[in-house]
ZAMARLO-705362 format. One record per residue (C-alpha): residue in one letter; x, y, z; residue number from 0. Coordinates in steps of 0.5 Angstrom, whole numbers, m for minus. Each point is the difference from the previous one (the first is absolute). Layout:
REM ZAMARLO-705362
<'A'; <X; Y; Z>; NUM>
...
//
This chain:
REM ZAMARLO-705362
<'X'; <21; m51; 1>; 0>
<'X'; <m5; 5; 3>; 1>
<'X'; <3; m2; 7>; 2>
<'X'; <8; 2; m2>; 3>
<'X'; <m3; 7; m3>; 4>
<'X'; <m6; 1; 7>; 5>
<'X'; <7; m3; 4>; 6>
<'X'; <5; 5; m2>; 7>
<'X'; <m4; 7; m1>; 8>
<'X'; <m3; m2; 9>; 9>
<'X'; <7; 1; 1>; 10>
<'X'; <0; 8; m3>; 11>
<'X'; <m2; 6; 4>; 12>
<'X'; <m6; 4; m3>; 13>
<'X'; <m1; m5; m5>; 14>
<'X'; <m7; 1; 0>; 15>
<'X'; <0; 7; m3>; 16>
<'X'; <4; m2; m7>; 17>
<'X'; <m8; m3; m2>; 18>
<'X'; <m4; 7; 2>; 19>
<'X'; <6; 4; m3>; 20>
<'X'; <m1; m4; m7>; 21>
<'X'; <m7; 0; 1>; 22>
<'X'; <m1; 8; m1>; 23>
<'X'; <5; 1; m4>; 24>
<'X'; <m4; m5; m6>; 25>
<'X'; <m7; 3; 3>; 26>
<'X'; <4; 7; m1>; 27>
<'X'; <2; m1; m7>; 28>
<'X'; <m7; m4; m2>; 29>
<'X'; <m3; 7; 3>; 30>
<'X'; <4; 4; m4>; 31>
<'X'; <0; m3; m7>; 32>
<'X'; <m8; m1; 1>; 33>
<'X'; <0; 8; 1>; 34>
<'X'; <4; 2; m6>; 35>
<'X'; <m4; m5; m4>; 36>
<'X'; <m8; 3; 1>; 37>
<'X'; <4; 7; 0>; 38>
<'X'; <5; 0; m6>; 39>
<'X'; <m2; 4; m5>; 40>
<'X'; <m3; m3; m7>; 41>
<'X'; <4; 5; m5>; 42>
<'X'; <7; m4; 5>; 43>
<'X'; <m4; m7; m1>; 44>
<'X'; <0; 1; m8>; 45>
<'X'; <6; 3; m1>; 46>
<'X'; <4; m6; 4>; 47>
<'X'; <m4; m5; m3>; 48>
<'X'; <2; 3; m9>; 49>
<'X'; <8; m1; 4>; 50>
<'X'; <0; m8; m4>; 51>
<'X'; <m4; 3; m7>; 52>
<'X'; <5; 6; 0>; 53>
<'X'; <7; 0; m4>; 54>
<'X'; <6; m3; 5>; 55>
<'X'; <5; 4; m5>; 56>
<'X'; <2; 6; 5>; 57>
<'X'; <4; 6; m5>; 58>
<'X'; <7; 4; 3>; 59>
<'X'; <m6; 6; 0>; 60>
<'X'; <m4; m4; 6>; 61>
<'X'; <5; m2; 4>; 62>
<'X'; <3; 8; 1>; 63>
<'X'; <m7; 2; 1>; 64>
//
């Protein structure tokens, strides 16, 4: 099967590149999400992590605020 895939994509022009752009684009995001981890405040961290113990009944009040 490798040979059908391997043998088609010979036969695009600047197929090489689809590779290194997907690459960066997991290393960028990676990066991104590691940076936003060590540096997220743990006031955010606790608050998001209550949002499953809290009612889920939202009041008329709450939601024109």
């Amino acid at each position: 099967m490798l040979k059908f895939i391997k043998g088609n994509l010979e036969n695009i022009e600047g197929v090489e590149v689809y590779p290194i752009i997907s690459l960066l684009i997991f290393f960028i995001f990676f990066t991104a999400l590691f940076w936003w981890v060590f540096t997220a405040k743990k006031a955010h961290i606790k608050a998001v992590s209550n949002i499953p113990l809290e009612d889920s009944t939202i009041t008329q009040k709450e939601i024109q605020l």
